[in-house]
Each structure stands twice: as structure tokens, then as C-alpha cells.
C-alpha positions as CSV (number, residue, x, y, z in Angstrom):
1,X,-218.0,137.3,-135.4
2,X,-215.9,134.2,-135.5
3,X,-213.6,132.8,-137.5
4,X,-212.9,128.9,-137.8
5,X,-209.3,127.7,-139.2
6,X,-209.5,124.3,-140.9
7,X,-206.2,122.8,-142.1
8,X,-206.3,119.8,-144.0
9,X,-204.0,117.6,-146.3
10,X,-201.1,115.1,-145.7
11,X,-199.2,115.2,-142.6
12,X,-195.5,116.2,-143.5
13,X,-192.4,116.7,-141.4
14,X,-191.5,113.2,-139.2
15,X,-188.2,115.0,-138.7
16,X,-189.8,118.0,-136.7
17,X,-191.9,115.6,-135.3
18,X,-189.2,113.5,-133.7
19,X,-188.1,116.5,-132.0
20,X,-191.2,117.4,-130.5
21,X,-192.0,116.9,-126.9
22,X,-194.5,113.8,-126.8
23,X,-197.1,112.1,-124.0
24,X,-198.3,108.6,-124.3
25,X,-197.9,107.4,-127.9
26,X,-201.5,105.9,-129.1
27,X,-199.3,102.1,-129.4
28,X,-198.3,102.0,-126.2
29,X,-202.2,103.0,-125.0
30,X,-203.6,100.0,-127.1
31,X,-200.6,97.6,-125.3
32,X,-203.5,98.4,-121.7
33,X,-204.3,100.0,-119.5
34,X,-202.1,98.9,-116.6
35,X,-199.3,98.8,-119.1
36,X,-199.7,102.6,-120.1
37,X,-200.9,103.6,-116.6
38,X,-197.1,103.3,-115.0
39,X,-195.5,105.6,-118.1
40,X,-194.9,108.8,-117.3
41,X,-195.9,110.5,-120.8
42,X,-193.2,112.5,-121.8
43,X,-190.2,110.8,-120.5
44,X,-188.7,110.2,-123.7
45,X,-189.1,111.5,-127.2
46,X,-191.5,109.2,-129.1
47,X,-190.8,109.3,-133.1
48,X,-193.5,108.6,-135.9
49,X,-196.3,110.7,-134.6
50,X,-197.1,112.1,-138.0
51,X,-197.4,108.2,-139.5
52,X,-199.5,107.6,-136.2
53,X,-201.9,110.5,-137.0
54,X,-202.1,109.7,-140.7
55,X,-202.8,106.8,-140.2
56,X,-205.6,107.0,-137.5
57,X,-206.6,110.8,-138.4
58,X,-207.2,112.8,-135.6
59,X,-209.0,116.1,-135.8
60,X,-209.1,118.4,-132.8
61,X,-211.5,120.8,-132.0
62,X,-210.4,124.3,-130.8
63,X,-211.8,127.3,-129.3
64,X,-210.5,130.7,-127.5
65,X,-209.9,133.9,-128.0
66,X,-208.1,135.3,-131.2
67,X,-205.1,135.8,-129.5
68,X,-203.4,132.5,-129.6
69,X,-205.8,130.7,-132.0
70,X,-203.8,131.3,-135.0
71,X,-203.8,129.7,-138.5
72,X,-200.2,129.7,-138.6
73,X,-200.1,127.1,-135.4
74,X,-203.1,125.1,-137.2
75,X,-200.4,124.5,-140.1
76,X,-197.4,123.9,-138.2
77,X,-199.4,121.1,-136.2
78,X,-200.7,120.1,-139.4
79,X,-197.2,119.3,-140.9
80,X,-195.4,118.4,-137.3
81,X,-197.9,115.7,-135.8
82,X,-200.7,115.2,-138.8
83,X,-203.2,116.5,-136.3
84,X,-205.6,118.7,-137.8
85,X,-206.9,121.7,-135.9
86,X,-210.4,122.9,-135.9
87,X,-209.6,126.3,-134.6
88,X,-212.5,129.2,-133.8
89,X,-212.1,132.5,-132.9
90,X,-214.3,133.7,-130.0
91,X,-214.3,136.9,-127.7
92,X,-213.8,136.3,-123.8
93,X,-217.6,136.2,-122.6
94,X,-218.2,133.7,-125.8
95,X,-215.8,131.7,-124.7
96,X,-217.0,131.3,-121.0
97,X,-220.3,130.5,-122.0
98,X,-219.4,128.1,-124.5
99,X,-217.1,126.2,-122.2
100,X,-220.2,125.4,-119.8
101,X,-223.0,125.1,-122.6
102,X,-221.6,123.4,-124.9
103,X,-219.3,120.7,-123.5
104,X,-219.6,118.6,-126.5
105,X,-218.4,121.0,-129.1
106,X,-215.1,121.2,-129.0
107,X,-212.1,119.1,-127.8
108,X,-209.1,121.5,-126.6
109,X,-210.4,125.0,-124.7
110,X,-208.1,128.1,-125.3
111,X,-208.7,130.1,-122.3
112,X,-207.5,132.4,-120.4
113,X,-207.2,131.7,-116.2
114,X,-209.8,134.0,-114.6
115,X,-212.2,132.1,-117.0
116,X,-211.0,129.3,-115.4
117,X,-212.0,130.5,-112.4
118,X,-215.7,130.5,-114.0
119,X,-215.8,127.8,-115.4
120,X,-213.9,124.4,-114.4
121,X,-216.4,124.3,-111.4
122,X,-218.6,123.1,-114.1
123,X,-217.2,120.3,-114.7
124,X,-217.1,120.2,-118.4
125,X,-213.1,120.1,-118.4
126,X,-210.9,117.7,-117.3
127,X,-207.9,118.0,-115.0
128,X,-204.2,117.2,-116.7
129,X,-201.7,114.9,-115.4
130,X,-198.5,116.8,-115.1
131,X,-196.5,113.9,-115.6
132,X,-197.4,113.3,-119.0
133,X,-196.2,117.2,-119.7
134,X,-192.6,116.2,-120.4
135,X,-191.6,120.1,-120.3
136,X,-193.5,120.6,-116.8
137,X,-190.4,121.5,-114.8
138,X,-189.8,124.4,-117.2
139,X,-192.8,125.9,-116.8
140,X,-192.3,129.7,-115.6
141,X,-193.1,129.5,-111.6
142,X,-195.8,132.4,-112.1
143,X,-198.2,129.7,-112.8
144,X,-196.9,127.6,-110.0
145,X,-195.6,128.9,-107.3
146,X,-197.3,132.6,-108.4
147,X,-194.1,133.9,-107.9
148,X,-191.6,135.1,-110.9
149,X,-188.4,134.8,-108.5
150,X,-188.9,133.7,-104.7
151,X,-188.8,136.9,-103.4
152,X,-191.6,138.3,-105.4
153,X,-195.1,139.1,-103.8
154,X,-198.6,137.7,-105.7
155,X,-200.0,140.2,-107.6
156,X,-203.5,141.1,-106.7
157,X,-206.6,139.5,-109.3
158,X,-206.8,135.9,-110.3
159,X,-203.1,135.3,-110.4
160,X,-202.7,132.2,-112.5
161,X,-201.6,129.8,-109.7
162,X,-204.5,129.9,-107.7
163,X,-206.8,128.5,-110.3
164,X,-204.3,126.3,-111.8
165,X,-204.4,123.0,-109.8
166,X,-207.0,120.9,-108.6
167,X,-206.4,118.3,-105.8
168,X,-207.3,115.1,-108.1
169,X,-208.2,113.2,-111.7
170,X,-212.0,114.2,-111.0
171,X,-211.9,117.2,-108.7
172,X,-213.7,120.4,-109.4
173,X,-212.1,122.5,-106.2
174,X,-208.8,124.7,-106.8
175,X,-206.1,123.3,-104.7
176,X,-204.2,126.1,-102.5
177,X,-200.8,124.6,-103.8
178,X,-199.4,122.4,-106.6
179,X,-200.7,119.1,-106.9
180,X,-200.2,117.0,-109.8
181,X,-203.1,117.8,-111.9
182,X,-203.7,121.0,-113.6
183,X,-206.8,123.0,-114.6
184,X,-205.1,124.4,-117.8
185,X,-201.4,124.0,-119.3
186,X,-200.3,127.2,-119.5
187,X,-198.9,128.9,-122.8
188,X,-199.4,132.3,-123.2
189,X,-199.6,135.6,-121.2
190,X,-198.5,139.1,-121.2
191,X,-197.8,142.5,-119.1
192,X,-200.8,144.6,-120.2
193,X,-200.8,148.4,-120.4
194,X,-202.2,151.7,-122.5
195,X,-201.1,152.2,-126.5
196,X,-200.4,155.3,-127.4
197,X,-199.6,157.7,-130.8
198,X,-197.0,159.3,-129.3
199,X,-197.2,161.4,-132.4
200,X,-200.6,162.6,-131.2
201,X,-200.4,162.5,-127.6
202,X,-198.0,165.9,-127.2
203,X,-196.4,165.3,-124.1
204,X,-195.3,162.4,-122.0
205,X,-197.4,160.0,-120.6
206,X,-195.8,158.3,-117.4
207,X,-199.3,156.9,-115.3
208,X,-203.0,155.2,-116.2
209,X,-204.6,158.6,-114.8
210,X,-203.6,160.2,-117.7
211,X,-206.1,158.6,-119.8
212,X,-208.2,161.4,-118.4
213,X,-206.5,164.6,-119.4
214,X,-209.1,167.0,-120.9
215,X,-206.9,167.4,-123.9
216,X,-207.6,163.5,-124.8
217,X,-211.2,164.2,-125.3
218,X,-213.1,162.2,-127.2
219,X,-209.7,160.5,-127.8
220,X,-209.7,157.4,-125.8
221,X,-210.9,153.9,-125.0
222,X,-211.0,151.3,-123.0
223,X,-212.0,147.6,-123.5
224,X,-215.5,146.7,-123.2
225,X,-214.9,143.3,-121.7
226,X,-216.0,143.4,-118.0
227,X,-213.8,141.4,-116.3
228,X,-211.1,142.9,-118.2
229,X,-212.2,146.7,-118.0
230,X,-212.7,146.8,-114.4
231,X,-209.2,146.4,-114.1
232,X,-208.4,148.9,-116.5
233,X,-210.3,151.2,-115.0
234,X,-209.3,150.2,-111.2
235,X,-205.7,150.9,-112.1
236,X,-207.1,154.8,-113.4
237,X,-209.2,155.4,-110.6
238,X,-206.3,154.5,-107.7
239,X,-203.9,156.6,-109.8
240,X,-205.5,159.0,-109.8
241,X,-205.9,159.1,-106.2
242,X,-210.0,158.9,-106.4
243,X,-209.8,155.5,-104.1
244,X,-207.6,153.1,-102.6
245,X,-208.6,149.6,-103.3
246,X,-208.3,146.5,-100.8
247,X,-208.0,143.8,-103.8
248,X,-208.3,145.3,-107.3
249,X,-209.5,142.1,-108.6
250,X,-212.1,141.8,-105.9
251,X,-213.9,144.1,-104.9
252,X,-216.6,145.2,-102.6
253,X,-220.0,146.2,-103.8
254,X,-219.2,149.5,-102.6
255,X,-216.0,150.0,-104.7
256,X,-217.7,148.5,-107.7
257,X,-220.2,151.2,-107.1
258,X,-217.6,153.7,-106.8
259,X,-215.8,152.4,-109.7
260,X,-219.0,152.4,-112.8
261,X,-220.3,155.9,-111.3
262,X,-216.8,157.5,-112.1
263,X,-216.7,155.6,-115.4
264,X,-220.7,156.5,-116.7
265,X,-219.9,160.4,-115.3
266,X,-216.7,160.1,-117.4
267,X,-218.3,159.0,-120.4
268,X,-221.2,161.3,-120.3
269,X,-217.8,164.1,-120.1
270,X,-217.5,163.1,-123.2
271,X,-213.8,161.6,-122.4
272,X,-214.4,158.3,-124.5
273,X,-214.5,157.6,-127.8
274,X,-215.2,154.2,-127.9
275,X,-215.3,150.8,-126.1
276,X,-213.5,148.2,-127.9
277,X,-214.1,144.3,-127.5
278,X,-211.8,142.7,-130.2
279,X,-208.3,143.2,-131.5
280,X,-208.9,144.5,-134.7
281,X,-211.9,147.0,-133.3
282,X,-208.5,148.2,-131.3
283,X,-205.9,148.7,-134.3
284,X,-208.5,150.7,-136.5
285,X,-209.5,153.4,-133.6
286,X,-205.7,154.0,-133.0
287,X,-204.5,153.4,-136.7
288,X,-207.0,155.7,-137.8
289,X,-205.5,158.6,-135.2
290,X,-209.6,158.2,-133.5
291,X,-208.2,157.2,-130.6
292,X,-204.4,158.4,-129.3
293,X,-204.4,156.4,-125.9
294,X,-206.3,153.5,-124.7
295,X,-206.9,150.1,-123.3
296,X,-204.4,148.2,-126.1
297,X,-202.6,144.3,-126.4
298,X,-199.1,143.9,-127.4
299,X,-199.6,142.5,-130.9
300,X,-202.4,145.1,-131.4
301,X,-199.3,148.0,-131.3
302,X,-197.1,145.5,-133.3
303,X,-200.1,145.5,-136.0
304,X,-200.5,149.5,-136.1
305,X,-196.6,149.6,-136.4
306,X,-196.6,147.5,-139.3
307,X,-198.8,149.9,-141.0
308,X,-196.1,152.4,-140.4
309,X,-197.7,154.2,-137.8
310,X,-196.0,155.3,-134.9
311,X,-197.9,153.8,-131.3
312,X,-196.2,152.6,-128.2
313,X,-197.4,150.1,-125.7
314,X,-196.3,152.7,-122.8
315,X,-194.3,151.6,-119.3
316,X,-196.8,153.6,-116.3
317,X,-195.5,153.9,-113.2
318,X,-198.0,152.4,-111.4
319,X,-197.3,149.0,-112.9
320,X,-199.1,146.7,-115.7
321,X,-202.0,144.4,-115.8
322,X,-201.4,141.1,-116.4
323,X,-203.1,138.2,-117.4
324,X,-202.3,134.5,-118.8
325,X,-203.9,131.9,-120.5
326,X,-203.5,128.0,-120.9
327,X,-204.6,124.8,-122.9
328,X,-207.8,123.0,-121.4
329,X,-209.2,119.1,-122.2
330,X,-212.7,118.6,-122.6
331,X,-213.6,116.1,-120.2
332,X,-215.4,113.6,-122.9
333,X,-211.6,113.0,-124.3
334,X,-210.4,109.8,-124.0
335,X,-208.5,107.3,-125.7
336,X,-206.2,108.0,-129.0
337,X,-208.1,111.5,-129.1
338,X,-207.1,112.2,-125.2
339,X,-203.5,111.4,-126.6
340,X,-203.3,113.5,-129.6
341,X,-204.5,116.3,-126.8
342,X,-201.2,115.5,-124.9
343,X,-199.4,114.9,-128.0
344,X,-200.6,118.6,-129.2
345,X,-200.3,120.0,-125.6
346,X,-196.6,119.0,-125.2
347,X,-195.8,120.2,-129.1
348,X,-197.0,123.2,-128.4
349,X,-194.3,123.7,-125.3
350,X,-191.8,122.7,-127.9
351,X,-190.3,125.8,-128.9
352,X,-192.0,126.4,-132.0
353,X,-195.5,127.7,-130.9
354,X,-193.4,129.6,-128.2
355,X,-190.8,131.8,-130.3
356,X,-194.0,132.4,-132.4
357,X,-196.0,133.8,-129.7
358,X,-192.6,135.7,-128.6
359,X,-192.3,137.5,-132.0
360,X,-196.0,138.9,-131.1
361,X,-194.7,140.8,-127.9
362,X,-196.2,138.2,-125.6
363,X,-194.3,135.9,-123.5
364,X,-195.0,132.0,-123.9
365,X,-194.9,129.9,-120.8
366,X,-191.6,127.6,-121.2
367,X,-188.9,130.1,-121.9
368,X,-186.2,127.5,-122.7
369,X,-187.7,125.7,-125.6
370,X,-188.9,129.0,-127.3
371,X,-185.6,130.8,-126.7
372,X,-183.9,127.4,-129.1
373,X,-186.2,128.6,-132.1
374,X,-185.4,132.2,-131.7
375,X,-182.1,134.2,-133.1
376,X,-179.7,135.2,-130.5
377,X,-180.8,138.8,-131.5
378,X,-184.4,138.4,-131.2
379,X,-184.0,136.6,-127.7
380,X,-181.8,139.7,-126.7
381,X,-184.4,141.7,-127.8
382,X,-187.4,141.1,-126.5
383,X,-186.7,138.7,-123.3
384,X,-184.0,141.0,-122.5
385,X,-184.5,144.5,-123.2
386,X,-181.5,145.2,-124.9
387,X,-181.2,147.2,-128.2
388,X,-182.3,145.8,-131.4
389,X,-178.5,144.7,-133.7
390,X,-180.9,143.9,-136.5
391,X,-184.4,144.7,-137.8
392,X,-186.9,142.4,-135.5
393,X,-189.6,141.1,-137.8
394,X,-193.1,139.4,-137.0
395,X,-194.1,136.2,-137.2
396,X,-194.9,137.0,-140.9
397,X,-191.3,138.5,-141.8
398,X,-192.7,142.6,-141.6
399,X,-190.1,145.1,-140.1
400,X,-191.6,145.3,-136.5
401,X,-188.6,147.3,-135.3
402,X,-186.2,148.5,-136.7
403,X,-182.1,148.5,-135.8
404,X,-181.3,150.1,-132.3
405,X,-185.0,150.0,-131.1
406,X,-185.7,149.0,-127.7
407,X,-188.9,146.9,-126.4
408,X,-191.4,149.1,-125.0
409,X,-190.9,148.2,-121.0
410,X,-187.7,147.0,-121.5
411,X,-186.7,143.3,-120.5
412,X,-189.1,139.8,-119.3
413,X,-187.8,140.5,-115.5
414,X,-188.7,144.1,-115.9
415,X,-191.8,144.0,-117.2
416,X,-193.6,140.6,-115.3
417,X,-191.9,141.9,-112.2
418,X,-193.7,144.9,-112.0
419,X,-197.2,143.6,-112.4
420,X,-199.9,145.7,-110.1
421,X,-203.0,142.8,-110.6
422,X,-203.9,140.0,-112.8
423,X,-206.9,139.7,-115.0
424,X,-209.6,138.6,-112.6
425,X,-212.6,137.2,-111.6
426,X,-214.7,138.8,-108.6
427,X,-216.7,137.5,-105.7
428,X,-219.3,139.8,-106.6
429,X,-218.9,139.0,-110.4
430,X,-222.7,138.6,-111.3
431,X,-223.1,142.2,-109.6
432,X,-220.1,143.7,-111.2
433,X,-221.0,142.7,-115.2
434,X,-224.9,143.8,-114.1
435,X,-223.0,147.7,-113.3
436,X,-220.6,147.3,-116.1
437,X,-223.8,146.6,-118.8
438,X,-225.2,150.3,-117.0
439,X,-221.9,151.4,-117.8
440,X,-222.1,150.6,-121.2
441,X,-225.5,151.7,-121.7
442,X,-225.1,154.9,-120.2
């Protein structure tokens, strides 16, 4: 199912505008090419966007997965720069497969990076300048350098970094370092781990193996998005000592093989419940105490919270699984439309988008701007682990947490440091979806 977020009306708010970071405004483009093509978008703030855009309406069209395309940033957009946002609601394989079949139907991709790694080879998206990003040197160095301090080592998977460059305007081929144009600008990503109703559970639960205690019976899940659930189940398998893998995120035929046998013996056990592919499929098994410990997203445990039930997004010992995800350009954008994609791109680094996403439990990709549009109490809170002086609310003003609460894994450093493998895209990927399908079917 999909879901497609039109807002429409007059653009309001030249004010928040003038703030926002900017590219190339459509005036200077129309003053020529040579003129435009020695401006480094971004170097200044550029005021009257929202006149611009009323004026010349944009509309842009938007796709990804529900995570991040939300009405409430459709609005905000809306009333900041007077573009209007298309946006639909896809799940992960839908959203590969659109990006490669349908390069005509949208305008800005929402995507996540090891769907990168399937599908900018196709050509249907267009590298980005990263000197018309104006907050590009705040970007958090996981999705340049791979690194989250210099002394950290590359998670295992598709870390972001090694799918985000390319070494030119028109290149198709991910460049082993930076270069100055980028696959996707990253925004959003998160330290991924099991929820659990710790009011169900009985006892601690301290590693990923213990998804397969007996007493969880027909009490668990994990997600039924290949790429995705591999990992999940890669990071149960090696904790529970069954096999040691080379590369998690790539592995042999042999240790896929390995991998889907445990899984369809396990689920002929009778150990699963269910297999989940969407967000809200996620909240009603644990909400509805069907499930007490499975495969889960941050703002899926914030959305059974707010229903006053108790679930945790639990720390393991073994370490998270990570992923990220980034803005893409169709590659038939150009002229005041390939603006108003810069123009949106860099508004979304702003701050606004990026306290927003914050508020959900996830982590959005320039920390400074975000961290301007947040209370000092929320910052404290979830970037830095400490307790909780006031009630935290959502997004949409609900008690998330309440006084003295502590985030679930503790600070940004303690949480992105210890990921184990990153959401990821196999040599043997055709292989690995054909076994996971078995699984499935089993």
C-alpha cells in the first residue's frame, strides 16, 4: 500500500525562508550559464525563495520509504520555500524497482544507501555537486570518511561511504574516496536493534541470540525485507555461536546457505510469529503483546510507547545494525526544477527537518543545524544520553518519555560507535533474495 502527501496552497514564511540554507537561486541561473557555473551554490543565504516559488510554482515529486517521507516535512516546505511536495510512501524493494523502472516518475528519490548500491549503476540518478550543499562540511564523517571519529574501524555491510561518491557529473562507478559529487545527500540513519515488552519478556535480554529462547515461542519476528533480514538474522546466527562470518553483509553462497536453512528449521520450530515488512505491521504485533521481541525501528518503539505500553529498543552486546539513507536527483532534472531540488536539499540540512527526525529516535545527518532547533534538554537527551529534566515529547507534542528517563542505548557516540554491520547489499544478492523467498515460503 502507498500513501501520497500532496500539500497545496500559498507559500508562507519568507522569514524562515531567509534562514534556510540555499543553492543557486533560479535568477541567478537565468543570468547563464557561464555566469551561474563559477557560483558555488550555497555560499551565501539567498532571501525570497518563497516569492521565487510562488511565482514560478514548483512541485516536486517524492518517493522512499515511510520513514522519512512524512507529511509534516511536505508542510514545513510548503510554508518555508513554496515548494510543493509530491510525497509517496513505498516499502524498500518498491522503492528499488521504481528507481530503475520508472525514471520519469518522480523528481527527488528517498533512499536508503545499500539501494544505492542497486541502483545508481542504472543511471536513472544524477550525481550532486557538493559545492552547491552549503552545509557539506558538517556532514557527519560516517558518510564520508566511514568513520565516526578517526580512530574508528568500517563497520562491515554497505557502510554509507562506499556508495556515496562517484568520480564525476556523469559517472555511474562508486569512487573509493570523496570526490566532489555525491550519489545521495545524506539525511537520515539510525543504530538498529530488537524491541522488546519488557513487561512480557521475564528476564533480561543482553544479546540477538536471545531471540531464540524456547520461552519466546511463537512470540517473535523479524523483518521480511531481504536485504534487511539477512542481517538480522546474521547478527543471531554468530551470537549464537552457530557460524563465524567473513563479511556479514557479504556473504558466500555457502553461508547464505547456512544462514536460510537455520532460519526455515527455525520457523518450522514454530519460533516465529510473523514476518513484518512495514512499520505499522511492526507496532500492532508488539502493541498487541503478539509479539514480545523482534526485528523493530526506533520510532516504531516511540509509537507503541505513546500508546502507553511499555517496549524498549534493547542495547545487545554484540552491537547494532545500522543503516542510512540520503536524498537522490532524478537525472532528467534540470533547470529551475534542478534548483528547487538543491534549494529543498539544502533546507532540509537546515535544522528543521533535522530536530524533527531527532525527536523520532533517529539521528539526522548535520548534527549542528538540528541541535539549533532542539531544547537544550532534548539535545541532552537523546544526542547525549543523559537523563531526561523534562518530559521529551514527539514530533506531535505526545509524552514519549517521561522526567528522569534515559535513551535506550544511551548517547549518539555510544550508540553509532558500536555498530557490528550496516544494511547491505551482497555480491551474491540475486542468490540471496531467491533463498530468502524459500525462507518465506517455507
Amino acid at each position: 500500500m502507498t500513501k501520497t502527501i500532496d500539500t497545496t496552497g500559498a507559500g508562507k514564511g519568507a522569514k524562515g525562508a531567509a534562514k534556510a540554507a540555499t543553492g543557486l537561486s533560479r535568477r541567478q541561473l537565468l543570468k547563464g550559464a557561464a555566469g551561474a557555473a563559477g557560483l558555488a551554490a550555497g555560499s551565501g543565504v539567498v532571501t525570497g525563495f518563497p516569492t521565487i516559488w510562488a511565482q514560478n510554482p514548483i512541485t516536486l515529486r517524492q518517493f522512499g520509504t515511510g520513514v522519512s517521507n512524512l507529511n509534516a516535512i511536505a508542510e514545513k516546505c510548503k510554508a518555508d520555500l513554496g515548494i510543493t511536495l509530491q510525497m509517496t510512501a513505498l516499502d524498500s524493494d518498491a522503492v528499488s524497482q521504481r528507481v530503475v523502472t520508472q525514471a520519469n516518475s518522480f523528481d527527488i528519490a528517498d533512499i536508503e544507501y545499500w539501494i544505492c548500491k542497486k541502483v545508481f549503476p542504472a543511471g536513472t540518478l544524477q550525481p550532486m555537486d557538493v559545492k552547491k550543499i552549503k552545509y557539506y562540511d558538517q556532514i557527519v564523517p560516517i558518510f564520508t570518511t566511514g568513520k565516526l571519529t578517526p580512530d574508528s574501524k568500517i563497520a562491515q555491510g554497505t557502510a554509507p561511504n562506499t556508495v556515496g561518491f562517484v568520480e564525476g557529473p556523469d559517472s555511474k562507478t562508486f569512487a573509493k574516496a570523496p570526490t566532489q559529487w555525491m550519489t545521495l545527500i545524506p539525511t537520515i540513519y539510525n543504530a538498529d536493534t530488537l524491541g522488546i515488552r519488557p513487561d512480557l519478556v521475564g528476564r533480561p535480554i543482553k544479546n540477538w541470540k536471545d531471540i531464540l529462547d524456547p520461552a519466546f515461542k511463537g512470540k517473535t519476528s523479524i523483518l521480511n525485507i531481504p536485504s534487511i533480514g539477512i542481517m538480522d538474522a546474521a547478527m543471531i546466527c554468530e551470537s549464537a555461536g552457530l557460524i563465524k562470518y567473513a563479511d556479514k553483509g557479504n556473504m558466500t553462497k555457502k553461508e547464505i546457505d547456512f544462514t536460510i536453512d537455520f532460519l526455515i528449521k527455525t520457523k518450522k520450530d514454530g519460533q516465529f510469529r510473523a514476518f513484518w515488512k512495514t512499520f505499522d505491521e511492526s507496532v500492532n504485533l508488539m502493541a498487541s503483546g503478539e509479539v514480545v521481541i523482534q526485528s523493530m525501528w526506533s520510532p516504531a518503539v516511540a509509537a507503541v510507547r505513546s500508546k502507553g505500553i511499555p517496549c524498549v529498543y534493547q542495547p545487545l552486546e554484540e552491537g547494532y545494525r545500522a543503516w542510512g539513507g540520503g536524498l537522490g536527483i532524478a537525472r532528467h532534472l534540470k533547470g529551475a526544477e534542478l534548483d528547487a531540488a538543491y534549494e529543498y536539499i539544502n533546507w532540509y540540512l537546515s535544522g528543521w527537518v533535522g530536530a524533527y527526525l531527532n525527536r523520532q529516535g533517529y539521528y539526522s545527518a548535520v548534527l549542528s543545524t538540528a541541535e539549533k532547533n532542539m531544547s537544550p534538554d532534548e539535545w541532552a537527551f537523546w544526542m547525549k544520553g543523559q537523563p531526561a529534566k523534562t518530559d521529551i515529547l514527539s514530533p506531535e507534542g505526545k509524552v514519549m518519555y517521561t522526567a528522569g528517563a534515559v535513551r535506550d542505548g544511551g548517547s549518539f557516540e555510544e550508540r553509532m560507535g558500536a555498530v557490528a554491520c550496516w544494511n547491505s547489499v551482497m555480491d551474491e544478492d540475486r542468490y540471496m533474495v531467491r533463498r530468502w523467498n524459500e525462507f518465506i515460503a517455507a
